[in-house]
C-alpha positions in Angstrom: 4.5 3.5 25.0 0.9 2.0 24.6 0.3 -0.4 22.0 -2.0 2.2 19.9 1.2 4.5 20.1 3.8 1.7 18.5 1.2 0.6 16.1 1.4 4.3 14.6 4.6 5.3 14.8 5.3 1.9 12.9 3.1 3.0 10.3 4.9 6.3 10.2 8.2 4.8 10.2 6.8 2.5 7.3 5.8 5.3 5.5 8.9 7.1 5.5 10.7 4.3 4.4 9.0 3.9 1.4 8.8 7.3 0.5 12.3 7.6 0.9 13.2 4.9 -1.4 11.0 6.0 -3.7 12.8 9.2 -4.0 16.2 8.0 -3.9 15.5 5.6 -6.5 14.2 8.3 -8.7 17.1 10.4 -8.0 19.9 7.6 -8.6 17.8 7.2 -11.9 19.2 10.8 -12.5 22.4 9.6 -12.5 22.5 7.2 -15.5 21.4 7.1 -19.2 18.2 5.2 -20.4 20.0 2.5 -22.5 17.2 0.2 -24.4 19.2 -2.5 -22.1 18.7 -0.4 -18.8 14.9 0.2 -20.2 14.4 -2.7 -20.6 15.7 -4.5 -17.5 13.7 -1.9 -15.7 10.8 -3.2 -17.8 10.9 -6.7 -16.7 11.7 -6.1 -13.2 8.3 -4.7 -12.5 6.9 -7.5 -14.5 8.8 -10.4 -12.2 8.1 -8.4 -9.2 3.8 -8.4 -10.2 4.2 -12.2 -10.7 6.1 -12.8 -7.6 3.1 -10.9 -5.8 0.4 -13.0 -7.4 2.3 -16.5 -7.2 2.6 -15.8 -3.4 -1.2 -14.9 -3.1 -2.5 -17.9 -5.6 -0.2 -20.1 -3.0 -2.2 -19.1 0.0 -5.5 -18.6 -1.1 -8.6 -20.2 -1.6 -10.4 -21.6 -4.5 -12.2 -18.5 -4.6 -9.3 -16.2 -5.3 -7.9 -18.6 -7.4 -10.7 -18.5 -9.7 -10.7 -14.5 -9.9 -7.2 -15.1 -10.5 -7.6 -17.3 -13.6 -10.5 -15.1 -14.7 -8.4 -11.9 -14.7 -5.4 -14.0 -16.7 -7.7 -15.0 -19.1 -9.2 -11.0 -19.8 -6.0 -9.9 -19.8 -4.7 -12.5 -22.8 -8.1 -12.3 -24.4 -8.0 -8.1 -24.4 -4.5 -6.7 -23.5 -6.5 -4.7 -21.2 -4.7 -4.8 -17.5 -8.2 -2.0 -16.1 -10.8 -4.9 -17.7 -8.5 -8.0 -15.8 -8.2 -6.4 -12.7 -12.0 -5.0 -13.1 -12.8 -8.6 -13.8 -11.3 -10.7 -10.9 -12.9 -8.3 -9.0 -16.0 -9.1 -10.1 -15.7 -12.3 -9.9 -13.9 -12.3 -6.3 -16.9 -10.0 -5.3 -19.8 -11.7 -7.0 -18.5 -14.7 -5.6 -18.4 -13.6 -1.7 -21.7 -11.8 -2.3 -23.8 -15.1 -3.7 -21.9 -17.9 -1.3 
């Protein structure tokens, strides 16, 4: 099998995965009542899960993506507005790559 061939079949097979626990995870949901506990344990996973995500990239990038990063946390406590954080590390990450 040539590498081109692995590469997307991996993809595929990457793909199907996710889908598939996406689906079974909504279908288990199915099974059990929304308690305010369950709610909100569900609640705070995604929010350790986004940290998680973030800590690992602050730990391996630059300064530059650091800053973006600091910029976003500061829109987002300053607004409550996750679109105007996200739209403003951008920004900053982009204005940053285009002047350097």
């Amino acid at each position: 099998m040539s590498a081109e061939a692995t590469a997307y079949l991996t993809i595929f097979l990457m793909a199907a995965v996710t889908y598939g626990t996406r689906i079974a995870g909504a279908e288990l949901m199915t099974l059990f009542r929304i308690t305010s506990r369950v709610d909100a344990f569900l609640k705070s996973m995604a929010i350790s899960v986004m940290v998680a995500i973030v800590a690992s990239a602050i730990a391996q990038s630059g300064f530059r993506e650091n800053t973006a990063t600091l910029v976003a946390a500061a829109v987002m406590a300053a607004t409550r507005s996750s679109i105007g954080a996200v739209t403003a590390g951008m920004l900053v990450a982009a204005a940053w790559t285009w002047l350097a």
